[in-house]
Structure formats: C-alpha cells, structure tokens
C-alpha positions as CSV (number, residue, x, y, z in Angstrom):
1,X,-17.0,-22.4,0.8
2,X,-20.3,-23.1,-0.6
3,X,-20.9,-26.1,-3.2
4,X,-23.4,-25.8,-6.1
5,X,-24.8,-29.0,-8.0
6,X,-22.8,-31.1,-10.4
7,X,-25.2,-30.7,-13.0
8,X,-24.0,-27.0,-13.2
9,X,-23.2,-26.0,-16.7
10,X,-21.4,-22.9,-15.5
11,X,-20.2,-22.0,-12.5
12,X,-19.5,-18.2,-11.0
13,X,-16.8,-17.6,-8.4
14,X,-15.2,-14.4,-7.1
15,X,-12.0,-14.1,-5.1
16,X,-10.3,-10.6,-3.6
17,X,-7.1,-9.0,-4.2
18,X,-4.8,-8.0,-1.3
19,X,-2.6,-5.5,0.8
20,X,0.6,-6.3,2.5
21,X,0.2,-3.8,5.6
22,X,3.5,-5.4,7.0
23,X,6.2,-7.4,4.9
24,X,9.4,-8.2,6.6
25,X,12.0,-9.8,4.1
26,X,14.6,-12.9,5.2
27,X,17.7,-13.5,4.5
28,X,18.7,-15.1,0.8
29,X,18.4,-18.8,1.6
30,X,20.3,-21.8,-0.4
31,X,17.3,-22.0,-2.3
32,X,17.6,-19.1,-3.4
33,X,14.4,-18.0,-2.1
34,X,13.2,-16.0,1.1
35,X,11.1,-16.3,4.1
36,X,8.7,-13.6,4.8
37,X,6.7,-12.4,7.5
38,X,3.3,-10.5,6.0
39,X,0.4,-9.2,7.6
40,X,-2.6,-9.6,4.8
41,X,-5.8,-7.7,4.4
42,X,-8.3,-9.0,1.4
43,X,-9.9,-5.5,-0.3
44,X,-12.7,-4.8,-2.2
45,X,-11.2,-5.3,-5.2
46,X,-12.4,-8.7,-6.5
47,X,-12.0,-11.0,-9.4
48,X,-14.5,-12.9,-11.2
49,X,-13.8,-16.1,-12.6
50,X,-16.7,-18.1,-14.8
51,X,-16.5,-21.5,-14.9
52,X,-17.8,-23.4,-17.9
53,X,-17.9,-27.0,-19.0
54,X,-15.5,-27.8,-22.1
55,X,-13.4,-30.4,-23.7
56,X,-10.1,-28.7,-23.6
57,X,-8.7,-26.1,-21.2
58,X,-8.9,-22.0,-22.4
59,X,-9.3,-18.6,-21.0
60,X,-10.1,-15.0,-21.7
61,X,-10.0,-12.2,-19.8
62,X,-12.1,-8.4,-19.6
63,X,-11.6,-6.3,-16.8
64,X,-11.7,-2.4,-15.9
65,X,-7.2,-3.1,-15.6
66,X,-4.6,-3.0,-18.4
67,X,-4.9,-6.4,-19.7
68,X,-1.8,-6.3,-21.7
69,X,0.1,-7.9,-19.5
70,X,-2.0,-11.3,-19.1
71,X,-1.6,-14.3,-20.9
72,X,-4.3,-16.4,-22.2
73,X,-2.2,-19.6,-22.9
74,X,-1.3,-22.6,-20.8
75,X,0.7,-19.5,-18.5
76,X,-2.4,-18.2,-17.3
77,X,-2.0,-19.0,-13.8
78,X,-6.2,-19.7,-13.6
79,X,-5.4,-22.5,-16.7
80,X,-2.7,-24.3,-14.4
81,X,-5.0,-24.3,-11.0
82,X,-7.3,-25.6,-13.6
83,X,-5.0,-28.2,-15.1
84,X,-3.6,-29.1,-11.3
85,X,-6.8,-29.9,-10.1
86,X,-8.1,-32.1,-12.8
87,X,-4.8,-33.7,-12.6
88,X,-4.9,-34.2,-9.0
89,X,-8.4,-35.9,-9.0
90,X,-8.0,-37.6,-12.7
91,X,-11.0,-35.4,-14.0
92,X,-10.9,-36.2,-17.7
93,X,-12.8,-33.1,-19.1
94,X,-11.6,-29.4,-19.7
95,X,-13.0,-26.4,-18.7
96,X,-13.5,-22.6,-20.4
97,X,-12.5,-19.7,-18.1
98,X,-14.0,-16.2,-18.5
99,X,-11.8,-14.2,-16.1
100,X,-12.8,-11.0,-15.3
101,X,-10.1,-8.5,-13.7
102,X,-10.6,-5.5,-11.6
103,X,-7.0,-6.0,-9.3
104,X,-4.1,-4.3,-10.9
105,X,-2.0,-6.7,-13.0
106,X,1.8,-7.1,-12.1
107,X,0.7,-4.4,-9.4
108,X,1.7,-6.4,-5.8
109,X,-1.7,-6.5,-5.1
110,X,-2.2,-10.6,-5.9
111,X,-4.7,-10.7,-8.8
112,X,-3.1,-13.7,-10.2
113,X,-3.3,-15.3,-7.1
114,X,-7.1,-14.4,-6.5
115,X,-7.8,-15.8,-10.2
116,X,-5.9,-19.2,-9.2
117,X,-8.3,-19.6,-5.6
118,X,-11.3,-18.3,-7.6
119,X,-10.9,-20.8,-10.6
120,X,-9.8,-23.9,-7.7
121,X,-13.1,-23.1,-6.2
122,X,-15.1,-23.1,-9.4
123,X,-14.1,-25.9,-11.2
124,X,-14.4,-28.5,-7.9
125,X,-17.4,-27.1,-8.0
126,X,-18.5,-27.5,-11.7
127,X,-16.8,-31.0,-11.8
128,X,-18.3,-32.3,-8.9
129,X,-14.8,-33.2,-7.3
130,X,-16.0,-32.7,-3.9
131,X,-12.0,-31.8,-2.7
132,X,-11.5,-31.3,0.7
133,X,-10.4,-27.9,1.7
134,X,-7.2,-29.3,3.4
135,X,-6.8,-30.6,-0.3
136,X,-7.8,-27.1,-1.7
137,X,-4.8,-25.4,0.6
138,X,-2.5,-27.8,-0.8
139,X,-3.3,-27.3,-4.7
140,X,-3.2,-23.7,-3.5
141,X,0.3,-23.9,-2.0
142,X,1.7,-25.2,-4.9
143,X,0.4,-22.5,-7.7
144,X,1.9,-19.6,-5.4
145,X,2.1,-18.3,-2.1
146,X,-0.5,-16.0,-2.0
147,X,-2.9,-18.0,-3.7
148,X,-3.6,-19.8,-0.4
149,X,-4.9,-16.5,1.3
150,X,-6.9,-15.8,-2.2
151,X,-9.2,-18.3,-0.2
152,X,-9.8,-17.0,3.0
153,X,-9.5,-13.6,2.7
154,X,-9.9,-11.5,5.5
155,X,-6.9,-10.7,7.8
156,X,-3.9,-13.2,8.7
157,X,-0.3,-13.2,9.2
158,X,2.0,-15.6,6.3
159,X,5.1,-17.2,7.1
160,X,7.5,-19.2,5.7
161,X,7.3,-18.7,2.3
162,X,4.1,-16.6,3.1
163,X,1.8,-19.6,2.7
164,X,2.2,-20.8,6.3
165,X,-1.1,-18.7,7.5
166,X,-2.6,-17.8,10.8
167,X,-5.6,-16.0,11.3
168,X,-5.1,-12.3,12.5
169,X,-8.4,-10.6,14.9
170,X,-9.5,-7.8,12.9
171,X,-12.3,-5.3,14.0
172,X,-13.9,-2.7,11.8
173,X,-13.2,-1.8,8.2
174,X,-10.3,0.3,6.7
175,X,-10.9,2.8,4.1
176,X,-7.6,2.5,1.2
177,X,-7.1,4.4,-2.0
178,X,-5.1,2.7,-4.7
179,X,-2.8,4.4,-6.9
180,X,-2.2,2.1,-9.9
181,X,0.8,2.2,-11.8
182,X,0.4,2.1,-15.7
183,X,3.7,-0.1,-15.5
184,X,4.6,-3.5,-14.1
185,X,7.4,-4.6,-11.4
186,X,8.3,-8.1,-11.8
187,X,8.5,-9.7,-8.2
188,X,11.9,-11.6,-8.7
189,X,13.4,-8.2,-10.1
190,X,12.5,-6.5,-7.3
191,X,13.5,-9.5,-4.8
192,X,16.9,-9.2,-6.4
193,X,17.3,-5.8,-6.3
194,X,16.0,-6.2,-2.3
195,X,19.2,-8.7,-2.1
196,X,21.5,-6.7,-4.3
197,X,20.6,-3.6,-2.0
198,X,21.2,-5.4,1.2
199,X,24.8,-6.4,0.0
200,X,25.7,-2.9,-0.8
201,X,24.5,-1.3,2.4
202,X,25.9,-4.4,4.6
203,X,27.9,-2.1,6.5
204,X,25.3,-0.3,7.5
205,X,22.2,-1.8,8.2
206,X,21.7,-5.1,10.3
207,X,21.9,-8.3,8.3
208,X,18.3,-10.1,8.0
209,X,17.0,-12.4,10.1
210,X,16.8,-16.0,8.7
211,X,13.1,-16.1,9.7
212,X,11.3,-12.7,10.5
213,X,8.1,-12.4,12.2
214,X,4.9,-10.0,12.5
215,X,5.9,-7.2,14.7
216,X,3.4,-6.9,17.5
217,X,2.2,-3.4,17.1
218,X,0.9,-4.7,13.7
219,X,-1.2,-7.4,15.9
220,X,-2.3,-4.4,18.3
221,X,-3.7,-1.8,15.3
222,X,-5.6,-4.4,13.6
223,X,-6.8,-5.8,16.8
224,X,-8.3,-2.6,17.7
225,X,-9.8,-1.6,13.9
226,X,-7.9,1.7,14.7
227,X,-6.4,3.4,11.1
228,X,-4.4,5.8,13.0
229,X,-2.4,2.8,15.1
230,X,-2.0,1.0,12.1
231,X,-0.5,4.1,10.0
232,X,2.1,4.1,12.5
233,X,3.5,0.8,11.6
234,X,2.5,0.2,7.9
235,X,6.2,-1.3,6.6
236,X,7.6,-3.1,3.4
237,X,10.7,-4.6,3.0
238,X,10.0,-4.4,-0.5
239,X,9.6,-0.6,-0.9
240,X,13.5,0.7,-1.3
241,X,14.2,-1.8,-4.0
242,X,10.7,-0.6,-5.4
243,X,11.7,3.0,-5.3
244,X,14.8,1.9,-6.7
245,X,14.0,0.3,-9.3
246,X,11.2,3.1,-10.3
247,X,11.9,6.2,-8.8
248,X,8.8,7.9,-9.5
249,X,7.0,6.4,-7.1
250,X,8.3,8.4,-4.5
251,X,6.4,11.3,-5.6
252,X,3.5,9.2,-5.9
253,X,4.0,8.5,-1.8
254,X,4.5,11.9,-1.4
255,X,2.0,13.5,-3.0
256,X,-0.5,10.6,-1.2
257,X,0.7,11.7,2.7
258,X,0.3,15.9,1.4
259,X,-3.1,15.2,0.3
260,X,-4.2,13.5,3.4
261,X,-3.3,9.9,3.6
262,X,-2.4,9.2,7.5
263,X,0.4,6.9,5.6
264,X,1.6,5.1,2.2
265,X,3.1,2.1,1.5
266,X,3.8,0.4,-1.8
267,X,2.1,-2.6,-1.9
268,X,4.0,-6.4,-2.3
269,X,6.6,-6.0,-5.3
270,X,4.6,-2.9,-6.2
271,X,4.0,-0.8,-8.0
272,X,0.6,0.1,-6.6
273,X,0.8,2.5,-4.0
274,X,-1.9,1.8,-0.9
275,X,-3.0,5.0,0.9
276,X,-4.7,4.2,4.4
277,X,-6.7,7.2,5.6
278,X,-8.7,7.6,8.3
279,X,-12.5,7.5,7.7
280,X,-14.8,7.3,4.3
281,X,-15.0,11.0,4.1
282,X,-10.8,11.5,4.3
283,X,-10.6,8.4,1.5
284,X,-13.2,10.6,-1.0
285,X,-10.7,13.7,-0.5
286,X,-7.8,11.7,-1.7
287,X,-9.2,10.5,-3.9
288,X,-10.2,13.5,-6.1
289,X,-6.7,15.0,-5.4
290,X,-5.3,12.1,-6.6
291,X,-7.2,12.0,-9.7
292,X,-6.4,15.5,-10.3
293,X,-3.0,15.2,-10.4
294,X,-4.2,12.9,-13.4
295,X,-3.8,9.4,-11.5
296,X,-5.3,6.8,-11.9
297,X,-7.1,5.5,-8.9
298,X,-9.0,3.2,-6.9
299,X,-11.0,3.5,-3.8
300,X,-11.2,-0.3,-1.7
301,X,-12.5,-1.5,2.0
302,X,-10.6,-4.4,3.9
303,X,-11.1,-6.9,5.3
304,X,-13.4,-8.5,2.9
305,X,-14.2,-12.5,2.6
306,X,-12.2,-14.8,0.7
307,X,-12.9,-16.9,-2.3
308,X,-16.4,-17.9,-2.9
309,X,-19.3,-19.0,-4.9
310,X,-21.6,-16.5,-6.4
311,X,-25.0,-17.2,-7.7
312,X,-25.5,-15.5,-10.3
C-alpha cells in the first residue's frame, strides 16, 4: 500500500472487482448466516475512487455500468468505510467521494466491496491517519466480507464468513469474458433461495457441511496457471438458486460453452456470467459472438493487484 503526503488535497485510489472460481456453501447456521469456502481471483475490472478533502461526508458516482442501482446517500457502502474510519481514529473532518464504476453493480462480481477497500485506502491517506494495515483488515472486515480481499487482490482462498483469507500461488494470467446482466440478484435472495432449495431436495443430495473447504484440484489449476485444469473444476454453490431465481441465464451459459468458452460459471450471487477460455485469441472470438447475440460484454485478465494508490 503506498502512502502519499498529508498535505494532499485529493487523493486517487483504485481497487479491482472479483471472480469466485470456486464457492462451496455451508450449512444455515444459528446466526442465520453461512460459512463459505471461495477461491478469489481480482480482474481487470477496476474501480476508481477520488478522495477529496470536505466538511461533511458525500459521494457521486460515473462509470461505463448501470448506475441505477447505487445509492449516493449515507448507504453508499464507500460513505460508511469513510464514516468507519474517521470514527475509528476520531478524524473530525469529512471527505467528497467521486466513485467511478466499471464492475457490474448487484452483478456478484464485488464492486461495492472494491469501492469500500479503495475509499479505506484513500482517505487514511488524505487524512494522514497513518492506520496500520492489521487495522485496515479489521475496518475491512466489518463493512463486508469481500471487502477485505478488495485489498489484496490477486488470488486467495476465504473462509469462514469469506474474510478469513489465505494467499493462493497463482502463475500466469487467465483470459475471462463477462456477460453482464442488465438486472440485479440480491445476495440474501439468492442465499435463501440456496437454503430454501437445499430443504426441498434434502432427500436427495447430501446435507452441507458445517464448514466447507477449497477443494484441492482448485489449489492444483491455479498452481499451474493452466485454463484448461481450472475449467474442469470451476464450481458455485450459488448457481442453481441463480438459475432458479432467473432462468435465463442458462441460455446465457449455454450459449458461452457453444461459442467456445472451455467453461461458465455464474459468478458470486450473480448475475454475471464468467467465461474462462483458453488464450487471448479464444477470449476475442467470444467475445464478438457474444456481442452478436446482442450481449453485453466485457473482456478482463486475473490476477491483478489489489487496492492501491494511483498518482495521478
């Protein structure tokens, strides 16, 4: 994490969006919450958050995404990293947030999340607050679970609550096209209707484990940068209640593994669909057949850095 002087009057900092390749589901615990078991890859799809020095606390965004769907009140998740860490280390002024969005909102792909680490990282640096970054991990934790790997990016494996991270060796690059949805999934709908699904099949599929884990061949294909290994074991808990919820994505995944894809998966709570193909060349291809069956999509490379400064 680089540090920029105090004196800053505006601070620039950019954070990635995400892919679940591997998202195992636990059991519904008495909190009413689930462990998870996810193996993360940061993509080339960034956000940019501008810090700048204010009395009060605001935010606007602008972006190449539907915006519809994101607030620009004290909701904004970027506002409340912003409000947490004053809070936390009894900084007195405000701060104005120009957010500016290229990761698909309400799309499973954790754009919120990467405006929260982005914003964290900006305004310790605009207000001089100097926070560790055990400290940093902690505010993190506490606006989300993804919002922790929003800051280091790269590949790693989340457990517990999918905040609990581990780095994961990754070698070479993977080439992904993005089919975004011109819709939302809400993540608790589609957790429910995960939990909802598992009661009416519970005669026929094996009951969840309390805490699941990173199967191995996961490890292996990301070990060994190899697209074709990893295609193999691509997996989401989430998807059926997905596909449930919104059946049209099926022909989305469909169409996707015709036109090339080596596999498909829907990505977090969806609805984005994430295409891994094999080479650069094999990404372009889908691509255009994608877009000529009038979708809209996304080309992105992973693993890519985590939050960081940017001078401008």
């Amino acid at each position: 994490m680089t540090t920029v002087p105090a004196a800053s009057t505006m601070v620039h900092a950019r954070a990635p969006g995400k892919i679940n390749v591997f998202l195992k589901v636990g059991s519904l615990l008495d909190d009413g919450y689930h462990d998870v078991a996810i193996a993360y890859q940061a993509v080339s799809l960034c956000e940019d958050v501008r810090a700048y020095r204010a009395d009060d606390f605001s935010v606007s965004v602008s972006g190449t995404v539907n915006l519809s769907r994101v607030p620009t009140d004290g909701s904004n998740i970027a506002i409340k990293a912003a409000r947490l860490l004053a809070q936390r280390t009894n900084y007195r002024g405000g701060v104005r947030l120009e957010i500016e969005k290229h990761v698909p909102v309400t799309g499973g792909m954790g754009g919120g999340s990467a405006d929260a680490a982005a914003t964290l990282l900006a305004c310790d640096a605009l207000w001089g607050t100097n926070l560790s970054r055990e400290e940093m991990f902690v505010l993190a934790a506490e606006l989300g679970a993804d919002v922790p790997f929003a800051l280091t990016g790269g590949t790693a494996i989340g457990t517990g609550r999918g905040d609990q991270l581990s780095p994961a060796l990754a070698k070479g690059q993977f080439q992904w096209v993005l089919a975004l949805a011109d819709f939302g999934l809400s993540t608790p709908g589609v957790y429910n209707e995960l939990d909802l699904h598992r009661q009416r099949h519970s005669q026929d599929i094996y009951p969840a484990e309390e805490a699941p884990s990173v199967a191995s061949d996961v490890l292996q294909a990301l070990r060994a940068g190899d697209p074709h290994m990893l295609a193999e074991c691509l997996h989401n808990d989430l998807q059926a209640p997905a596909l449930h919820l919104e059946p049209s994505l099926a022909s989305v995944l469909e169409l996707g593994e015709n036109n090339g894809a080596l596999a498909g998966v829907i990505s977090g709570s969806g609805p984005t669909v994430a295409f891994l193909t094999a080479d650069l060349d094999s990404a372009l291809e889908l691509q255009i057949a994608l877009s000529a069956a009038q979708m809209n999509v996304v080309r992105a490379t992973g693993p890519v850095h985590g939050a960081r400064i940017i001078n401008d």
